[in-house]
Steps between C-alpha positions, in 0.01 A plus 500: 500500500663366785422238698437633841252357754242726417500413146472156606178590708368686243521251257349284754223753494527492121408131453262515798264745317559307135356120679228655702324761282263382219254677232219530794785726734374847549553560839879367659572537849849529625530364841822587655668612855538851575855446482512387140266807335748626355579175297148558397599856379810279300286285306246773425796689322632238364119355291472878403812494348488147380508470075346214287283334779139404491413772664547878524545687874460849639527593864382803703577593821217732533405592903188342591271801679185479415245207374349712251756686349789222473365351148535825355873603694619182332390576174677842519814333562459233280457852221782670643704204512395457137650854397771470713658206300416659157680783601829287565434313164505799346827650660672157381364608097195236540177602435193354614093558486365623743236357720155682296266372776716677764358842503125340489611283847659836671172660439299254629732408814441869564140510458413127669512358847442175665620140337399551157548354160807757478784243602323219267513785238849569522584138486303429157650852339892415637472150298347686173773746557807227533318326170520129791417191329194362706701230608701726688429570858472890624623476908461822683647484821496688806731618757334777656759709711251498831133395541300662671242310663583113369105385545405768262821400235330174565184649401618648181632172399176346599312736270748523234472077439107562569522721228693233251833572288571492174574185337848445555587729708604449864558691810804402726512584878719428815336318817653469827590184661302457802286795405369444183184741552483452100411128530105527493555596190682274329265245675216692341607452213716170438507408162614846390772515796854350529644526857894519483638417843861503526767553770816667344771650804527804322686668801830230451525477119478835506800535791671252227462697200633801738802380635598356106837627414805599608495438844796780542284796348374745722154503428496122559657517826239788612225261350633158731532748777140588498380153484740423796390820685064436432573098644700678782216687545246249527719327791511843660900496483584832559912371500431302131295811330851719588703246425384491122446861514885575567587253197267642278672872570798390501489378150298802393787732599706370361336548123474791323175454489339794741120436451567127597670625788197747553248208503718278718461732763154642502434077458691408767342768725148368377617166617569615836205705533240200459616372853422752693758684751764538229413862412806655574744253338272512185439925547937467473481322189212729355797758534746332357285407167429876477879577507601243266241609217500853565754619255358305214142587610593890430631383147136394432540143530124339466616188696601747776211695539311209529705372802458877640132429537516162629769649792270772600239192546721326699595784678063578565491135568768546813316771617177304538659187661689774767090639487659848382187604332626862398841317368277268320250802306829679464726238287170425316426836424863547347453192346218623310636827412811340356295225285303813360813666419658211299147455358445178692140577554353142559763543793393832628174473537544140718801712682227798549263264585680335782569873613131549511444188734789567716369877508148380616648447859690805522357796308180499282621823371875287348204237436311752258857633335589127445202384341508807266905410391376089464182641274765766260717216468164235376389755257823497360441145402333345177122407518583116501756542851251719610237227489665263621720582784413632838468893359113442541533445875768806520172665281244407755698625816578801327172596401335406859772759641382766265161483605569514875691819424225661317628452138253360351554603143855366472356164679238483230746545191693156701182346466430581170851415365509175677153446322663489120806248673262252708075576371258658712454337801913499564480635858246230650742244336837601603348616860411127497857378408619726764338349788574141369863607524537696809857481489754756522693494107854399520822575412622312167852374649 
């Protein structure tokens, strides 16, 4: 592997975790910057990959919604994790067992509630089912993909070391520096905790490991170009951002490369957007990047079609700076309807979405017809994406605007579909999430 600085971290990170953790560890406690999660996310994939070690890893990334369900959501990822890799075993001719406790642990995660023995459970079957010597070390860590409510995540913890684990086994989470609303419980319980603080400047070794290579290829000079433009940005240097912009076209046109060129536009525009009172010069850009990929964009190109949608963004984005709130519901609306087309429908229903909310202060009747397009596109979505992104809000507006047009039947079959995706009492929760995030959705530039 090659030694680039965030190898060199991570075997910091490496050596860190060897020195501090003992036989007693069953709780470890990243504590890290906001800016360096994502090293976090580095060395998590890294000790789940890891081969011959004292210990073995796995690492879920399982939302965090609800106190009492989130033992049993991680168990039914850790399962369908599980099948998922047997599956790719067996398309490379290896065969392997499969987990015979599984089925017993989907059952119960379906039938139980609260923080149970189910997690505890899971950990004692997984080690029967890898055949670990008991000197080996079971780490399940956790990188949930939003948490909803940190004091009750805090909670869970709380509980789940209450509770007790397994003998070696340990549970791995990240902390916040100058947060770190999971400290009580590490000092609660001390002996079983190790506390990793570290400071790693994620953001520059990662501009390093960006900009490695030749420094004449395209895609590096767009790269250096967009680190110059986001520092010209922080000055407020209207003159700098273009300044790199221009180079970074410049070389784009002239490669053959058309969805570089594509993304050096619609990125340049993006730049000029963020300070505010650029919209035209960034609108003219928009139009450009739709020229240039247009012809390849017709030949199906995937990379295309995914620069289509972030240019009608951009283009919905313009409209709100210029406060253009019809321009705004229209280029999301098209958005949407173009993301369903491709079969994009993550996309379409946070396109239809936006349509909805720019709708709301225009016409409840484009409102309804929004909503409606945002909710087609969730169902179209597996149970898992359904659960997890923000198709249960789409689900709760959707519903409310049925009943206050007299449909109460269709409401009620939202309701009771949205009961088999989030349990029973699904509308007091995500009502709840809803007014702690009172925010308009945005676009995904």
């Amino acid at each position: 592997m090659k030694d680039n600085p965030i190898n060199k971290e991570l075997q910091g990170m490496h050596k860190k975790w060897d020195a501090e953790l003992d036989e007693n560890t069953q709780l470890v406690r990243f504590v890290l910057p906001a800016e360096d999660e994502k090293m976090y996310e580095v060395f998590v994939r890294s000790k789940c990959a890891q081969k011959g070690s004292t210990d073995v890893s796995v690492g879920f990334r399982t939302v965090f919604n609800d106190l009492d369900q989130f033992s049993n959501e991680l168990v039914k990822e850790w399962i369908r994790q599980t099948k998922k890799h047997k599956k790719q075993y067996a398309e490379k001719g290896k065969e392997i067992r499969d987990w015979d406790t599984a089925l017993y642990l989907r059952k119960k995660a379906n039938k139980t509630k609260g923080v149970n023995s189910l997690l505890s459970d899971a950990m004692v079957s997984f080690r029967e089912y890898l055949n670990l010597d008991d000197a080996l070390f079971l780490n399940v860590f956790l990188v949930p993909q939003s948490i909803f409510k940190g004091q009750n995540y805090n909670k869970w913890l709380s509980l789940v070391m209450e509770q007790g684990l397994p003998e070696n086994c340990r549970l791995v989470v990240l902390d916040k520096l100058g947060d770190e609303y999971l400290r009580h419980v590490s000092l609660d319980y001390p002996k079983q905790t190790k506390t990793l603080k570290m400071s790693l400047n994620y953001p520059d070794i990662s501009r390093q490991v960006a900009l490695d290579g030749d420094p004449s290829d395209p895609e590096i000079i767009l790269r250096n170009c967009l680190y110059k433009m986001s520092d010209a940005i922080k000055q407020k240097d209207v003159a700098l951002v273009n300044k790199w912009g221009e180079f970074a076209l410049k070389s784009a046109l002239n490669s053959a490369n058309i969805p570089l060129l594509g993304t050096t536009y619609i990125t340049y525009a993006g730049m000029l957007l963020s300070l505010k009172g650029n919209v035209a010069e960034a609108r003219e850009l928009l139009c450009k990047g739709n020229d240039a990929i247009n012809e390849e964009e017709k030949n199906e190109n995937i990379s295309c079609q995914h620069l289509r949608l972030q240019i009608y963004a951009f283009r919905s984005a313009c409209c709100v700076y210029d406060k253009d709130k019809y321009g705004a519901f229209e280029w999301s609306l098209k958005q949407g309807h173009y993301a369903h087309e491709k079969a994009f429908y993550m996309q379409a229903l946070t396109a239809f979405r936006r349509a909805a909310y720019y709708a709301g202060k225009l016409s409840r009747k484009e409102r309804i017809h929004s909503l409606e397009l945002a909710y087609q596109s969730g169902e179209k979505l597996n149970l898992r994406e359904q659960k997890f992104c923000e198709f249960r809000f789409v689900a709760l507006d959707w519903s409310d605007e049925l009943r206050l047009s007299g449909k109460l039947q269709e409401a009620k079959a939202i309701g009771e579909n949205m009961k088999l995706i989030l349990g029973k009492n699904w509308e007091s929760q995500v009502r709840e999430e809803a007014e702690l995030a009172k925010n308009a959705p945005q676009a995904e530039y």
